[in-house]
MDAnalysis code that builds the backbone (N, CA, C; Angstrom):
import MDAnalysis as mda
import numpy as np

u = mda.Universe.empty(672, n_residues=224, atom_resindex=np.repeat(np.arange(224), 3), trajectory=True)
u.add_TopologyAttr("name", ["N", "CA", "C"] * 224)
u.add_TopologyAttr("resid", np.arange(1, 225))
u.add_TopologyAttr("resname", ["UNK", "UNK", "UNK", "UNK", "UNK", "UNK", "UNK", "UNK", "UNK", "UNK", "UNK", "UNK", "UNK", "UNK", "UNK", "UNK", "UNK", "UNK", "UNK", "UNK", "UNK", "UNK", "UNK", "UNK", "UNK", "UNK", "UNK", "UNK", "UNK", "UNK", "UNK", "UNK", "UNK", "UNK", "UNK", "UNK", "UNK", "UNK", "UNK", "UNK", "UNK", "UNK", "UNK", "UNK", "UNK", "UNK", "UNK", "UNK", "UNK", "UNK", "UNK", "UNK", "UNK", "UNK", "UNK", "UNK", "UNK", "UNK", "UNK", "UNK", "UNK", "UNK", "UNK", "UNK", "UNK", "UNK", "UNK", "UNK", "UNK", "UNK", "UNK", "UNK", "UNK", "UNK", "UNK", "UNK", "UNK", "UNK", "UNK", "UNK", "UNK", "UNK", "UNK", "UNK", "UNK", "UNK", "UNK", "UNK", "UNK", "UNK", "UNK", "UNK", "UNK", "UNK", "UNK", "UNK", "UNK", "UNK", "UNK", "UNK", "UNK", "UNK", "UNK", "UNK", "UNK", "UNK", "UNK", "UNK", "UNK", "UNK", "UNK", "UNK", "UNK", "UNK", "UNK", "UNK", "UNK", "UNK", "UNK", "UNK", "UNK", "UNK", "UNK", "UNK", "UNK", "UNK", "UNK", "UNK", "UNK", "UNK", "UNK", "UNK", "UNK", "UNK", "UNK", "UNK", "UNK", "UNK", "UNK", "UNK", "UNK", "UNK", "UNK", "UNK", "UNK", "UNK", "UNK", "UNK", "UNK", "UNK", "UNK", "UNK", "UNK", "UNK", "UNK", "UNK", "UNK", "UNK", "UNK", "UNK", "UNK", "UNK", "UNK", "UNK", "UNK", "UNK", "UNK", "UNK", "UNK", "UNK", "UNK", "UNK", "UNK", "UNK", "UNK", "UNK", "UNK", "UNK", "UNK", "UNK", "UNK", "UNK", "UNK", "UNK", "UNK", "UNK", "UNK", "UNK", "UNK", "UNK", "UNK", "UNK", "UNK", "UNK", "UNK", "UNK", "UNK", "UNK", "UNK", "UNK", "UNK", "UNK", "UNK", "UNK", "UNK", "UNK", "UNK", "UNK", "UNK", "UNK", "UNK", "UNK", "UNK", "UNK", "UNK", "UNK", "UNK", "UNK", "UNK", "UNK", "UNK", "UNK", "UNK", "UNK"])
u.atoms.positions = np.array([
    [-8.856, 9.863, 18.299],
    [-7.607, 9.749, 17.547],
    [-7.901, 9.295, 16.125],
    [-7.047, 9.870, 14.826],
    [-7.340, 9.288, 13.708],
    [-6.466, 8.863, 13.391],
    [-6.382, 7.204, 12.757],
    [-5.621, 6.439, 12.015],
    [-5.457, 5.690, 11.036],
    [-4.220, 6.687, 9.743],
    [-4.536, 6.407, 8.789],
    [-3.819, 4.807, 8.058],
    [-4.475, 4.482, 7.345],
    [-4.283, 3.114, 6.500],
    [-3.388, 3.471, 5.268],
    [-2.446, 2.846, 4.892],
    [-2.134, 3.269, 3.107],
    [-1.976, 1.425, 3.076],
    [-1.643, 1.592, 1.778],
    [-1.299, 0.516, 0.861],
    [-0.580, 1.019, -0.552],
    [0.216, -0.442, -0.998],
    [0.679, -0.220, -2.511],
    [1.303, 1.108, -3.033],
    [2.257, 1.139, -2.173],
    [2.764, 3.091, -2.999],
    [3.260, 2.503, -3.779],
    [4.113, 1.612, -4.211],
    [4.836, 1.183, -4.928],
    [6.070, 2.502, -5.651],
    [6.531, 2.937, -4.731],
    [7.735, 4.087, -5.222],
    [7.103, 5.199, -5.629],
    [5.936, 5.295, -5.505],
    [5.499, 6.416, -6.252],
    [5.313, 7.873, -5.104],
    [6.839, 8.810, -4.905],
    [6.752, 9.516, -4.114],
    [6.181, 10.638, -4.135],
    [5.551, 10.988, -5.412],
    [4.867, 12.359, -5.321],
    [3.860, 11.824, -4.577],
    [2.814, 11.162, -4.917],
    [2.106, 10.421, -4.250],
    [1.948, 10.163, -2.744],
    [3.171, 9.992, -2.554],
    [3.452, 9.548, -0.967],
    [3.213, 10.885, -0.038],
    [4.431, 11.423, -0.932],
    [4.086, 13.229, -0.540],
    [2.716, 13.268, -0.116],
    [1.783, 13.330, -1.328],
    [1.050, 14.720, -1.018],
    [-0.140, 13.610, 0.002],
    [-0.371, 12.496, -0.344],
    [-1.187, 11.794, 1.024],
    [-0.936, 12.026, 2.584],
    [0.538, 12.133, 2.838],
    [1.157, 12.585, 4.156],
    [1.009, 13.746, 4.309],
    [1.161, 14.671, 3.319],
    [0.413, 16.234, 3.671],
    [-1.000, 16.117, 3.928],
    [-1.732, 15.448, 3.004],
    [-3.248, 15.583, 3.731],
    [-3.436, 15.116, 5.118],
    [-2.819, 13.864, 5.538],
    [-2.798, 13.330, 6.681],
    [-2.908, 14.006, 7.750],
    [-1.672, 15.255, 7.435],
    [-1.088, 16.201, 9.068],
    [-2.403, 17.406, 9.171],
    [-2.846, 17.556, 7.533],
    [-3.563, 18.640, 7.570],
    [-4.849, 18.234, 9.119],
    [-5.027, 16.671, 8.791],
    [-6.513, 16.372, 9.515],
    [-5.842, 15.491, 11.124],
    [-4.659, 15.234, 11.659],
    [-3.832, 15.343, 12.692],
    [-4.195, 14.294, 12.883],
    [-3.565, 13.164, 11.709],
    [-3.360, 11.904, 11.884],
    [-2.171, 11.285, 12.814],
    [-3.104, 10.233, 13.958],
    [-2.148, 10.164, 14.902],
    [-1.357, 9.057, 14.325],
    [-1.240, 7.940, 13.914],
    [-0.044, 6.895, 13.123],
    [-0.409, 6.276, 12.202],
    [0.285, 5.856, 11.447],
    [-0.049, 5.200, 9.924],
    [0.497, 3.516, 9.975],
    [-0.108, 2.891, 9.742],
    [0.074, 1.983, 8.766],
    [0.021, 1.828, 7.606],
    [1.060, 0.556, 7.018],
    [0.983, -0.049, 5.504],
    [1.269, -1.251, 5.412],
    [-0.056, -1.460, 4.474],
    [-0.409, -2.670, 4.146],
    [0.697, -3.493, 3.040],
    [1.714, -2.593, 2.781],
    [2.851, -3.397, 1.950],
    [2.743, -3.157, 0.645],
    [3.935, -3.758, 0.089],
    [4.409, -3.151, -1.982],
    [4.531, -1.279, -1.403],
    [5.790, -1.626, -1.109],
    [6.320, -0.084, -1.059],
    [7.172, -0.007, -2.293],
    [7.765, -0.860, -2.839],
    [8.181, -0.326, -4.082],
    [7.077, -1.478, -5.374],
    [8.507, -1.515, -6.343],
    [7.711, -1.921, -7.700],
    [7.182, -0.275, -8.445],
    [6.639, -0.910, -9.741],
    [6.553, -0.140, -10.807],
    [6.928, 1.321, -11.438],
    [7.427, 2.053, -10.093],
    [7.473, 3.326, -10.197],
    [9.573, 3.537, -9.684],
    [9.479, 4.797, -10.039],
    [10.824, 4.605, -9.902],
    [11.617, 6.178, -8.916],
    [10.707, 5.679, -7.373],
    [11.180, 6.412, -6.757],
    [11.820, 5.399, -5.269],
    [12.159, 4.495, -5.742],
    [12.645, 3.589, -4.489],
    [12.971, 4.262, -3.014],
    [13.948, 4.332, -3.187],
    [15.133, 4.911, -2.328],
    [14.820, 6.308, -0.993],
    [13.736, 7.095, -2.036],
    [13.002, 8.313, -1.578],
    [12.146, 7.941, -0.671],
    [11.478, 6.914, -1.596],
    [9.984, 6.525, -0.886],
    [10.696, 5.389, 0.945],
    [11.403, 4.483, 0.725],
    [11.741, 4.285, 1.458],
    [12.055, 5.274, 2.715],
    [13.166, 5.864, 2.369],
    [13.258, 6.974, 3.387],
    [12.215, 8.152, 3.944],
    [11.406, 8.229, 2.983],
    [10.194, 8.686, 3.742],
    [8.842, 8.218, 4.935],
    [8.945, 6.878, 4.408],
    [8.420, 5.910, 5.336],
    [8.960, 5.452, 6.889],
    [10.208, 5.982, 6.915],
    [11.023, 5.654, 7.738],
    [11.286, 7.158, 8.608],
    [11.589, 7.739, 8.393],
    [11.410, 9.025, 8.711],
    [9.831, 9.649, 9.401],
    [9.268, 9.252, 8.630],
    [7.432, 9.672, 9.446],
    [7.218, 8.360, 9.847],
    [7.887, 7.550, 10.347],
    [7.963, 6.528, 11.312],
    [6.401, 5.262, 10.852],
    [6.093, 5.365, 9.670],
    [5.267, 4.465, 8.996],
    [5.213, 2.859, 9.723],
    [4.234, 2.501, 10.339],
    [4.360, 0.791, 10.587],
    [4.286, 0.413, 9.197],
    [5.091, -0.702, 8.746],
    [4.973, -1.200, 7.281],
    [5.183, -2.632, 7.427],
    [4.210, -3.263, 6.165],
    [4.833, -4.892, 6.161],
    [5.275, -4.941, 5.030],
    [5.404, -5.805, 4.409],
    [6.159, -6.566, 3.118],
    [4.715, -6.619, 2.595],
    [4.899, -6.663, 0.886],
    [3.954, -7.220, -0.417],
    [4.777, -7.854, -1.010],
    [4.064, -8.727, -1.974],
    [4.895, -9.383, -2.776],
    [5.765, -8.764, -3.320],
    [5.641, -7.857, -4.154],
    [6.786, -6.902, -4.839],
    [7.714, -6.834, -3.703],
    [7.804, -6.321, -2.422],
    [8.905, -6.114, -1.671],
    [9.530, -7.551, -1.901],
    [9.155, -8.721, -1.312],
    [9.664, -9.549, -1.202],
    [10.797, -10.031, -2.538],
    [9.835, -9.800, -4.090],
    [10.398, -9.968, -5.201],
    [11.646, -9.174, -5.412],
    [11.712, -7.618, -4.937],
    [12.753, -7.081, -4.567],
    [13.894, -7.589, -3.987],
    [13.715, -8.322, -3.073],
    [14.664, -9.287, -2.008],
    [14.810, -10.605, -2.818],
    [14.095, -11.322, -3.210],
    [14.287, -12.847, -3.553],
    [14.604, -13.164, -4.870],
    [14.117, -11.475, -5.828],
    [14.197, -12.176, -7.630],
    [12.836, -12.520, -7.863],
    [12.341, -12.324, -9.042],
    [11.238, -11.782, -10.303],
    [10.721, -13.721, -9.879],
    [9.008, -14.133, -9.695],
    [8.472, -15.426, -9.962],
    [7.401, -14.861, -10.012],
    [6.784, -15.778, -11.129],
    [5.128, -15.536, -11.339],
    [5.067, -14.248, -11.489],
    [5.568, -13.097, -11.872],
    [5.439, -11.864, -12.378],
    [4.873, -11.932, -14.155],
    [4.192, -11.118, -14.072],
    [4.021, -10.994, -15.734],
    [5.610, -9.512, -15.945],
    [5.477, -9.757, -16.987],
    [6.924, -8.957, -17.702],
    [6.693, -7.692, -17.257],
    [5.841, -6.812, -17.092],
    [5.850, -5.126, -17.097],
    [6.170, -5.618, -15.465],
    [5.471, -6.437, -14.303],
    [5.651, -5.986, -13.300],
    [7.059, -6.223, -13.139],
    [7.714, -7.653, -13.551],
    [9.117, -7.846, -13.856],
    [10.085, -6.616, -14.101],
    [9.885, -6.349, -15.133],
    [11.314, -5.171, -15.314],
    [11.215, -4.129, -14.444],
    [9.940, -3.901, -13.684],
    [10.191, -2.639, -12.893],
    [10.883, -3.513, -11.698],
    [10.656, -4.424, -11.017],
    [10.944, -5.009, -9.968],
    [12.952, -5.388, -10.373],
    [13.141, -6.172, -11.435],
    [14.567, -5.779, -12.237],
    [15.138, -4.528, -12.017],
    [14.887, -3.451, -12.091],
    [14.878, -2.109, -12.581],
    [15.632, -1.447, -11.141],
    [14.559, -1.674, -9.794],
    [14.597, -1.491, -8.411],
    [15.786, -2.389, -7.769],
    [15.617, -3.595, -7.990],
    [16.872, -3.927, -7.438],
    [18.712, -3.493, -7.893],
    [18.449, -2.755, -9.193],
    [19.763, -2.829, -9.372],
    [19.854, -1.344, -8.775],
    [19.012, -0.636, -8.389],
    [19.038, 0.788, -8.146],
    [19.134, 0.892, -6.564],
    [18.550, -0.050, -5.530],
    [18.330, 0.245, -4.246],
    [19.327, 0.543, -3.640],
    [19.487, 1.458, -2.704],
    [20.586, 1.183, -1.744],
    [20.727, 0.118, -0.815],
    [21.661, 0.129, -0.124],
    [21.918, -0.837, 1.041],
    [21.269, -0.241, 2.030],
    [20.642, 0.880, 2.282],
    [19.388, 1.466, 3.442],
    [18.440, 0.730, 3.368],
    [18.038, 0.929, 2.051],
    [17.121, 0.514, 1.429],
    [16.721, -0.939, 1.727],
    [17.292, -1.557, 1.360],
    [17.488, -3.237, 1.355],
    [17.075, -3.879, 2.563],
    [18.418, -3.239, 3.428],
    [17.922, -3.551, 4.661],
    [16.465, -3.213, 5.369],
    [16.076, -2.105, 5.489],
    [15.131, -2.187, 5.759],
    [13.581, -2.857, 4.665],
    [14.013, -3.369, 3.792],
    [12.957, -4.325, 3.137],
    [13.061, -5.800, 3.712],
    [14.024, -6.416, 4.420],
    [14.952, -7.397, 4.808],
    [13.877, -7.637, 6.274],
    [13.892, -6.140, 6.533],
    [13.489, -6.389, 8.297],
    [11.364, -6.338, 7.861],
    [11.183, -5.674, 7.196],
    [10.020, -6.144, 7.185],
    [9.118, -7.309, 7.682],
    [8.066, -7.304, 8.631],
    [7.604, -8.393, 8.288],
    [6.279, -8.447, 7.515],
    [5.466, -9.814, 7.576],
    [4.336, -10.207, 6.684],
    [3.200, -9.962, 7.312],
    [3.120, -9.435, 8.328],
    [1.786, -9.073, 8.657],
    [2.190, -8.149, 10.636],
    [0.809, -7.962, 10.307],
    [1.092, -6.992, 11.884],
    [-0.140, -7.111, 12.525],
    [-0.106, -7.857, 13.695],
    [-1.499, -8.322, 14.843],
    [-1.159, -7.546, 16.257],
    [-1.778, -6.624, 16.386],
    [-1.502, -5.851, 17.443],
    [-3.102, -5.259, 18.013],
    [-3.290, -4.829, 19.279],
    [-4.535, -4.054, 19.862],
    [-4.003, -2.489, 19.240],
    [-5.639, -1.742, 18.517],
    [-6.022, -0.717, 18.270],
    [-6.792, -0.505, 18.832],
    [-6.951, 0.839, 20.038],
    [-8.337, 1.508, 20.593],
    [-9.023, 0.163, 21.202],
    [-8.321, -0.437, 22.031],
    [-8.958, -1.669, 22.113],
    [-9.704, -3.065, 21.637],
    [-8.984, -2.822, 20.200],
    [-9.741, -3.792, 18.907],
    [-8.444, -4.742, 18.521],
    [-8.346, -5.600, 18.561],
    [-7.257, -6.799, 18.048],
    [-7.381, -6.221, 16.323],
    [-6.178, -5.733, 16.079],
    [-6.102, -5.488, 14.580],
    [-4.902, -6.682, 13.748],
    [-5.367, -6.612, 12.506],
    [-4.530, -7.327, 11.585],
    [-4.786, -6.629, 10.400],
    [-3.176, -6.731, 10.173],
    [-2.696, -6.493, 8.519],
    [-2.270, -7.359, 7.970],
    [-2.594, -7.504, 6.517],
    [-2.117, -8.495, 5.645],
    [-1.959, -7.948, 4.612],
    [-0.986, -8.151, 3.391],
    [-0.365, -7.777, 2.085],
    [-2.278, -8.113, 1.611],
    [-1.670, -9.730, 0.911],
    [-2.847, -10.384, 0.181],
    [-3.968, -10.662, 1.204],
    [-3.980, -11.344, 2.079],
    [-4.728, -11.915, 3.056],
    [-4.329, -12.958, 3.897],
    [-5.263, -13.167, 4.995],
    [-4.397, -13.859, 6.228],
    [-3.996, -15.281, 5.835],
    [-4.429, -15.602, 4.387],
    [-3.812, -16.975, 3.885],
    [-2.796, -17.275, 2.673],
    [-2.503, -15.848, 1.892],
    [-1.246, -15.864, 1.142],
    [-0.975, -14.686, 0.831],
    [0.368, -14.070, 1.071],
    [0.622, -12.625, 0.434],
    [0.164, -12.174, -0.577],
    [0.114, -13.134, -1.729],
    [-0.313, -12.852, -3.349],
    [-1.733, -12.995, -3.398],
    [-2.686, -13.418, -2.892],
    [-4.278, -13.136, -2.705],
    [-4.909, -12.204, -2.937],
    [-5.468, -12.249, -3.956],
    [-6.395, -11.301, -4.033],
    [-7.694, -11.067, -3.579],
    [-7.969, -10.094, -2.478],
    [-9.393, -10.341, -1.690],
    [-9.836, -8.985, -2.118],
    [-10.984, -8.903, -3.269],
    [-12.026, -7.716, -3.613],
    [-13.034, -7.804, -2.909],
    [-13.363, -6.751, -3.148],
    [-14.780, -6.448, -2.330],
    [-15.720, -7.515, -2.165],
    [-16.411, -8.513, -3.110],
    [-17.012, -9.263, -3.387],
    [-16.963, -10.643, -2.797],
    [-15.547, -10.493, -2.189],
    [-14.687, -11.757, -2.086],
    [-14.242, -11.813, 0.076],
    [-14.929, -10.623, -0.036],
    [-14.730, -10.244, 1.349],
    [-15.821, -11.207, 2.490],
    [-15.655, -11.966, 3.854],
    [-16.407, -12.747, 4.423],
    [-16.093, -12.755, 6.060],
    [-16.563, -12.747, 6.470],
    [-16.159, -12.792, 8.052],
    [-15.472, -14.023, 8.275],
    [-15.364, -15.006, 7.450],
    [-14.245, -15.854, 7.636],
    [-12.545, -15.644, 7.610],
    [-12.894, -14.529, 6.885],
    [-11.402, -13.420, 7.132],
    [-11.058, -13.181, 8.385],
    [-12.029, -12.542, 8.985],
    [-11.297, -12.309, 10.249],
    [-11.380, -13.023, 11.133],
    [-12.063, -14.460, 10.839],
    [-11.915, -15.535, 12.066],
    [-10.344, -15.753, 11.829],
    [-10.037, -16.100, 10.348],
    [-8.514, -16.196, 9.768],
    [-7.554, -15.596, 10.664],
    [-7.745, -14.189, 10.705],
    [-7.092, -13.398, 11.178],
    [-7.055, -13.241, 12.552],
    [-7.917, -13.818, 12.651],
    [-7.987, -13.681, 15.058],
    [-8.251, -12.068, 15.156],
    [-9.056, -11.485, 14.324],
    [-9.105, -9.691, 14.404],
    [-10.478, -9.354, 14.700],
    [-10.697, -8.008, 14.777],
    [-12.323, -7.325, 14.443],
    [-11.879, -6.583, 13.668],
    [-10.668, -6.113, 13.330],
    [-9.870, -5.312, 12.342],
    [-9.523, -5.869, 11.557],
    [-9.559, -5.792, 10.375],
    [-8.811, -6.730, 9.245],
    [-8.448, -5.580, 8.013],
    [-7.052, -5.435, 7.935],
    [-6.543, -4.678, 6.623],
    [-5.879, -5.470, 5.935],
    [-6.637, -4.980, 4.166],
    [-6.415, -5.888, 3.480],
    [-5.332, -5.040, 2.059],
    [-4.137, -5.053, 1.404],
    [-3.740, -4.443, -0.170],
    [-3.951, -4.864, -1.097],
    [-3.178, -5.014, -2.090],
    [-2.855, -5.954, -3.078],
    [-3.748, -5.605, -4.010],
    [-5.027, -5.332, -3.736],
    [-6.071, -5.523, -5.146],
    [-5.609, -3.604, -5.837],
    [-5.292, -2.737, -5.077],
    [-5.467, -1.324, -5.436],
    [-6.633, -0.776, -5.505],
    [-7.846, -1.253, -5.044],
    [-9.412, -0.664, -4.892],
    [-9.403, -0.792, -3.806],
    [-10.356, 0.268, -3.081],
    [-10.422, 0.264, -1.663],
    [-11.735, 0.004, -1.280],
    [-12.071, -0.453, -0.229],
    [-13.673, -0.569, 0.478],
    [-13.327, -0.611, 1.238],
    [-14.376, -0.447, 2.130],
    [-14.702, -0.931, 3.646],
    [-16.257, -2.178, 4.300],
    [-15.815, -3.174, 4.592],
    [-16.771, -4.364, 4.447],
    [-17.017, -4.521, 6.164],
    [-18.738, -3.797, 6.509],
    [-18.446, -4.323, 8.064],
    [-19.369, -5.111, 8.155],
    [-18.824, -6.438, 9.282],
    [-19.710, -7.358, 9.804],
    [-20.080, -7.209, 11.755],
    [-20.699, -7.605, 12.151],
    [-21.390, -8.016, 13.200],
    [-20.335, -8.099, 13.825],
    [-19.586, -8.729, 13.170],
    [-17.851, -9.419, 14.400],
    [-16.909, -9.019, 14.134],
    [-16.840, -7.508, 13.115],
    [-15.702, -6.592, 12.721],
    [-15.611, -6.104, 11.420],
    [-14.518, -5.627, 10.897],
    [-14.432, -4.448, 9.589],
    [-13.385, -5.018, 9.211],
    [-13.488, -5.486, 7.611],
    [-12.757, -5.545, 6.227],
    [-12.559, -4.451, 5.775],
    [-11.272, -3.534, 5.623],
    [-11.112, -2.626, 4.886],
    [-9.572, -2.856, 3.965],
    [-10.091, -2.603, 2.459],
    [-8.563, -1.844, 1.560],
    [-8.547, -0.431, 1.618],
    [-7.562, 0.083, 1.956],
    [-7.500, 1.634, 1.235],
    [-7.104, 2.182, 0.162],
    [-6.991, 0.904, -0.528],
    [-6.542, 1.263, -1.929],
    [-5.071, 1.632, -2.032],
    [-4.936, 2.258, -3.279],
    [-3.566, 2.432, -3.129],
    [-3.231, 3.733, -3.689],
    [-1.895, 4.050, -2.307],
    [-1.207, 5.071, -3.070],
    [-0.636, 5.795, -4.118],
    [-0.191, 4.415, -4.566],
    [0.990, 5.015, -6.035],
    [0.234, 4.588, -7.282],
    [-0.557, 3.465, -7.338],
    [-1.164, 3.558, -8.746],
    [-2.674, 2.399, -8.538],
    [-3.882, 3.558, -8.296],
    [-4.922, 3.137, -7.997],
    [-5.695, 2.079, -9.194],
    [-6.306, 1.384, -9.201],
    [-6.934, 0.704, -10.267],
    [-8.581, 0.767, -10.106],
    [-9.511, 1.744, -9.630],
    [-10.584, 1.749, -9.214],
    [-11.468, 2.666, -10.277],
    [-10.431, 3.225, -11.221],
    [-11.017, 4.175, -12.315],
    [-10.477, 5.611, -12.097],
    [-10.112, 5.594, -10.438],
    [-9.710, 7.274, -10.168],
    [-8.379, 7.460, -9.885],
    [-7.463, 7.943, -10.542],
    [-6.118, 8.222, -10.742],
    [-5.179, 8.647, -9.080],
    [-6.654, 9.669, -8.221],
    [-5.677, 10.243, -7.065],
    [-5.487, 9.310, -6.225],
    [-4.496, 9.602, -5.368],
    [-4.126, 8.979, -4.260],
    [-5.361, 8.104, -3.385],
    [-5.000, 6.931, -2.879],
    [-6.080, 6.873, -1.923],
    [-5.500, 6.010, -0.650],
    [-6.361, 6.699, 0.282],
    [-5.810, 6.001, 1.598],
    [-6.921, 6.151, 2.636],
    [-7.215, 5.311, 3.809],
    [-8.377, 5.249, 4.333],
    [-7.906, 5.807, 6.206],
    [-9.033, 6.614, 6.293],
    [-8.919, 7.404, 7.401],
    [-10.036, 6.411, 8.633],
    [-9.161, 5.907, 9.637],
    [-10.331, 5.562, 11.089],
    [-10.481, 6.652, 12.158],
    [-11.357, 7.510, 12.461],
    [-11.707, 7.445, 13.356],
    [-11.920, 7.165, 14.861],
    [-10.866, 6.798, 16.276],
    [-11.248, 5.689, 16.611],
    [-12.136, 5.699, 17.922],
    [-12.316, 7.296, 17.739],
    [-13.579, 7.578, 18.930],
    [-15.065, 7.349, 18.671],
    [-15.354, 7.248, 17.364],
    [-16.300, 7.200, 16.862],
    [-16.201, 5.456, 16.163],
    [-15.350, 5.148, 15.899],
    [-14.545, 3.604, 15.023],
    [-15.493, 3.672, 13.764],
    [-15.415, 4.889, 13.179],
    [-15.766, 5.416, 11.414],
    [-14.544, 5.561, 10.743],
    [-14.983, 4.703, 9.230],
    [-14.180, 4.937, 8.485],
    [-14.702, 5.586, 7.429],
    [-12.909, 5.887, 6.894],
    [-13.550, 6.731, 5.700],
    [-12.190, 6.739, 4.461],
    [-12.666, 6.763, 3.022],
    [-12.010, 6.186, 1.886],
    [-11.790, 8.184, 1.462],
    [-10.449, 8.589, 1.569],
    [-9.814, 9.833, 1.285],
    [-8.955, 9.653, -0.165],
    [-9.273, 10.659, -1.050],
    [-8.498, 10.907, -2.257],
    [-7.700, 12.013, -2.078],
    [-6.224, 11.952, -3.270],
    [-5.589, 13.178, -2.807],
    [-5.318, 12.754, -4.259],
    [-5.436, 14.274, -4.791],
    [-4.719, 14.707, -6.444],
    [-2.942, 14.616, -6.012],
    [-2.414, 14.275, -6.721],
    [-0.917, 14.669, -6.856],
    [-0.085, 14.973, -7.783],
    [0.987, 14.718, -8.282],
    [1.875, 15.066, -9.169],
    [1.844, 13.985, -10.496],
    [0.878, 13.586, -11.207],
    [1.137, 12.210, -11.706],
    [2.345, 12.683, -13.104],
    [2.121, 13.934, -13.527],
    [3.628, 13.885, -14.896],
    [4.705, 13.684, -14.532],
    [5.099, 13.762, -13.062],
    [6.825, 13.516, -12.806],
    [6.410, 12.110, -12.702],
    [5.728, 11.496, -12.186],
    [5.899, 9.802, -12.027],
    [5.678, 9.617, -13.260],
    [5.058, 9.512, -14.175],
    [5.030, 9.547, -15.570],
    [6.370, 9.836, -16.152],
    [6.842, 10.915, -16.253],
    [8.262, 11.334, -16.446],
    [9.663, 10.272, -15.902],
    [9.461, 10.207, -14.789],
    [10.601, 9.377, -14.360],
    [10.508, 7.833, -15.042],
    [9.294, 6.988, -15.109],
    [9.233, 5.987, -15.736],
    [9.691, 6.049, -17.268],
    [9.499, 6.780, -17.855],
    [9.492, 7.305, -19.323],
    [11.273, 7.374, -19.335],
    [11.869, 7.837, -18.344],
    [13.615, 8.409, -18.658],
    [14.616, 7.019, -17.722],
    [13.792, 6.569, -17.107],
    [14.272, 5.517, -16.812],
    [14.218, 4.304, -17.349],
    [13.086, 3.613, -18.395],
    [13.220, 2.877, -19.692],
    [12.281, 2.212, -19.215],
    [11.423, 1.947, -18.371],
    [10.067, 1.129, -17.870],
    [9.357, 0.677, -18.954],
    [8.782, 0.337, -19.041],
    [7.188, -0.162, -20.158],
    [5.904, 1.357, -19.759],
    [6.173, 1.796, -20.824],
    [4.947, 2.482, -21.056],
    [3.692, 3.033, -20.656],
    [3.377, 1.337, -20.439],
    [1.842, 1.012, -19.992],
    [1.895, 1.644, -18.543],
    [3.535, 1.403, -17.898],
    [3.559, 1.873, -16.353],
    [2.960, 3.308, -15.840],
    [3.032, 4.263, -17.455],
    [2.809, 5.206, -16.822],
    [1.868, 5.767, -17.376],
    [1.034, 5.241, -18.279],
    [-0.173, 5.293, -18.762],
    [-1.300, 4.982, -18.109],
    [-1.106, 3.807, -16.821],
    [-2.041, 3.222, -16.506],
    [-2.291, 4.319, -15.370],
    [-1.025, 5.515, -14.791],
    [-0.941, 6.337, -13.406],
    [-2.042, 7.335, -14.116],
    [-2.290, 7.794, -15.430],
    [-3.195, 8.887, -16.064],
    [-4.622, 8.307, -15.675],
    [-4.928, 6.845, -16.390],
    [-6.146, 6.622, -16.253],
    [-6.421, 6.047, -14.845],
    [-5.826, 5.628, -13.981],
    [-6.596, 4.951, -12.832],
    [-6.955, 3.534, -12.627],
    [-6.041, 2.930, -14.149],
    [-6.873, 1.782, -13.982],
    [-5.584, 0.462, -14.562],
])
């Protein structure tokens, strides 16, 4: 069976699109997400309902939560998009950001898995590659450990289990602009870090006509 990982779409539905098309192409049996389904991009509402519809397991990221609670510790660009989303969401919408929860500990293929936004000790955490330790997944009570938030993806294995990001959907920061999302394996329990080109001028476009900061859609060209 293969099962795919996303993270961080952050509204960005072309994006969402064309990763879920690659998905079916290779007969991905269920998805998870590692959370920040919206923020910066300005396809809320879509992206929601698409997640929901292809029946996505999802948790909360900070941005979701900021969605729900109001703008803290944001720098200003992530601010006005998160501003921007709440005055736009529906009440579908909402609610199901409402029911979210913060993490997801369940058996995979016989492996105790965990998801976390930031990590198993604060949503807002940033855990890079570098920063990765098997003390994570003692944290986590896992041999599975999925990690978002940073938008670079790896895969970190130890003796007593696998650290993986899959990076992110809607606006990668690793240098490479396409989509990314991480494919398991779980007959073999191989992973693997998948890119998908997508539509980046309409997400570009929509930020641009909707009044965002700039940088939002400058940063979807370069990758970074």
């Amino acid at each position: 069976m293969y099962v795919a990982f996303i993270s961080d779409v952050h509204a960005n539905l072309p994006a969402l699109e064309a990763v879920l098309e690659d998905m079916a192409s290779r007969r991905v049996g269920c998805t998870f997400c590692a959370g920040d389904i919206l923020g910066y991009n300005t396809f809320p509402n879509e992206t929601v309902d698409l997640l929901r519809r292809k029946e996505v397991a999802c948790i909360a990221g900070n941005h979701d939560r900021a969605v729900l609670m109001g703008v803290r510790n944001m720098n200003s660009i992530a601010a006005a998009a998160i501003n921007w989303t709440r005055e736009v969401l529906s009440p579908v919408s909402m609610a199901f950001l409402r029911d979210l929860p913060n993490s997801i500990h369940r058996p995979l293929a016989g492996v105790m898995m965990a998801i976390h936004h930031g990590s198993p000790r604060f949503i807002s955490e940033y855990v890079f590659e570098e920063h990765v330790s098997e003390e994570l997944l003692d944290l986590a009570g896992a041999r599975l450990l999925v990690l978002g938030h940073t938008h670079i993806p790896y895969v970190v294995q130890f003796p007593t289990g696998t650290v993986i990001n899959p990076g992110s959907v809607g606006q990668p920061r690793d240098g490479d602009p396409r989509a990314s999302y991480a494919l398991l394996d779980t007959s073999e329990w191989t992973f693997r870090i998948l890119r998908v080109p997508y539509d980046v001028e309409r997400v570009m476009a929509g930020i641009r006509e909707n009044g965002l900061p700039e940088m939002l859609a400058q940063r979807l060209r370069r990758g970074v």
